[in-house]
TISE-400445 format. One record per residue (C-alpha): residue in one letter; z, x, y. Coordinates in pm, whole numbers, plus 50000, padded with zeros to 5 digits. Layout:
N
aZXY ...
***
This chain:
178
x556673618776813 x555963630876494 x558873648876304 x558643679376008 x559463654075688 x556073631575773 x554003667375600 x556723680375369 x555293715575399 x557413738175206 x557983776375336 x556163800475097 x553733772874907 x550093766674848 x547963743075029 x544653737575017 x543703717875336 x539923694175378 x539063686575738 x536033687775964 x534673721576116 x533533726776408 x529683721776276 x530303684476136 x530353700475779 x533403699775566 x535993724375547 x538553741975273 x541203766075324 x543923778075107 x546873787075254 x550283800275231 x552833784075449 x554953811075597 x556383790075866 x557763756575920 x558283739276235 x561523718676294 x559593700076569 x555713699276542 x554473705676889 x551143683577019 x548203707477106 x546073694877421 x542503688577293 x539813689577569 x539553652777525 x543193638877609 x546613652277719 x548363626577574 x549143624277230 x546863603976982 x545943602676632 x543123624576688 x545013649676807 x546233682476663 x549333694776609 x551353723276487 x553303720976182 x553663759876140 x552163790076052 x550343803875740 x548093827375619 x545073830875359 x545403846075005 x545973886575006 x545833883075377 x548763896275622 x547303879475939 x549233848376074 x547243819776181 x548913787376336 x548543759476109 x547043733176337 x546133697776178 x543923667676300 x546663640176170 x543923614376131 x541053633875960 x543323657875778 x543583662075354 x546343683575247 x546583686274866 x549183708074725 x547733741674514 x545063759074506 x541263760374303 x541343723674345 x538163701774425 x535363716474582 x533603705474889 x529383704374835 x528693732575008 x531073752174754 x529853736674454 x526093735074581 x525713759274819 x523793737975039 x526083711375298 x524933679175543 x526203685675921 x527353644175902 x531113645576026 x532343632075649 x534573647475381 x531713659675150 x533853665374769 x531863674074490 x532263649274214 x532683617374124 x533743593274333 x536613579874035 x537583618374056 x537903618474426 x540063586374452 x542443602274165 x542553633874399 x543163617774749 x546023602074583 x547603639774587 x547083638374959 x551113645675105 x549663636075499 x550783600275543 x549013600375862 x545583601275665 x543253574975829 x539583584275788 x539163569075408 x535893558275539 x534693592075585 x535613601675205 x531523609275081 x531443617874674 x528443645674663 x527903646874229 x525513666674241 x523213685874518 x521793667374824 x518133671374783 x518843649474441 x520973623974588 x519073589874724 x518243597275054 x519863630775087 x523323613675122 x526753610274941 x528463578974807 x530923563774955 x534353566374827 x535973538174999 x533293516075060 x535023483975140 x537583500875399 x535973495675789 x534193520975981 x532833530276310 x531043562476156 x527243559576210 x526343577875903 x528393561175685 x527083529075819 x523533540775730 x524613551075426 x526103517475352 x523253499275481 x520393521875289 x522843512674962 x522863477975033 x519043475975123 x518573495074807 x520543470874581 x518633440074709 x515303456674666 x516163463474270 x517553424674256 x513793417174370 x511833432074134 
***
């Protein structure tokens, strides 16, 4: 069961939230908490009725910047950023206008920057470090149209970020060759 105090959300603050869309690409929203929920309720996904770490669940309600509309705030635990504040890091397809459908957390800038900012991170439940890609500058000049790995020692399952560490490592041993 997961209680209120593991996300200190705090009524009437500003959040800015990184997760995964629906399209594999990263997402941003700012938000303004205007509702708390004593007891986060677990939202069936079409996957599992039972509750997981890939699950969502709802913390609350909120709503966007000079916006009246309500949303529920519903967050993936396990994949889930939530930095307090807003105008904060932005993802590559803000900063580039260009993004990679590859199910990671695309940030633009470095990956020193990126560590210093997941540290701001108030979801405890956080377990995708692997996923973390650092995008300096736009995909097309990247080595083969990929990010850098943030966490590169930490394990993963994720096929692209297993290509991606392979290509580096296959890349590194070339240039000890030569």
């Amino acid at each position: 069961m997961i209680k209120s105090t593991e996300i200190p959300l705090i009524l009437g603050e500003k959040y800015t939230i990184y997760g995964l869309s629906g399209i594999a690409t990263t997402s941003c929203r700012e938000i303004i908490v205007t509702n708390v929920l004593e007891n986060p309720e677990y939202k069936k996904s079409y996957m599992s009725d039972k509750p997981n770490p890939y699950g969502n669940w709802r913390f609350g309600a909120y709503r966007q910047f000079r916006k009246r509309k309500q949303y529920h705030l519903d967050i993936e635990l396990a994949k889930t950023l939530i930095i307090p504040g807003w105008n904060l890091m932005k993802t590559d397809a803000d900063a580039y206008h260009c993004f990679v459908g590859n199910a990671c957390i695309n940030l633009a800038g470095t990956v020193d920057e990126i560590k210093e900012f997941v540290k701001l991170n108030i979801n405890k439940r956080f377990g995708c470090h692997d996923i973390i890609l650092s995008v300096p500058k736009p995909h097309l000049e990247l080595p083969d149209e990929d990010g850098i790995p943030v966490y590169p020692d930490h394990p993963t399952t994720h096929a692209v970020v297993q290509r991606i560490r392979e290509n580096i490592k296959n890349r590194d041993t070339n240039e000890n060759t030569i």
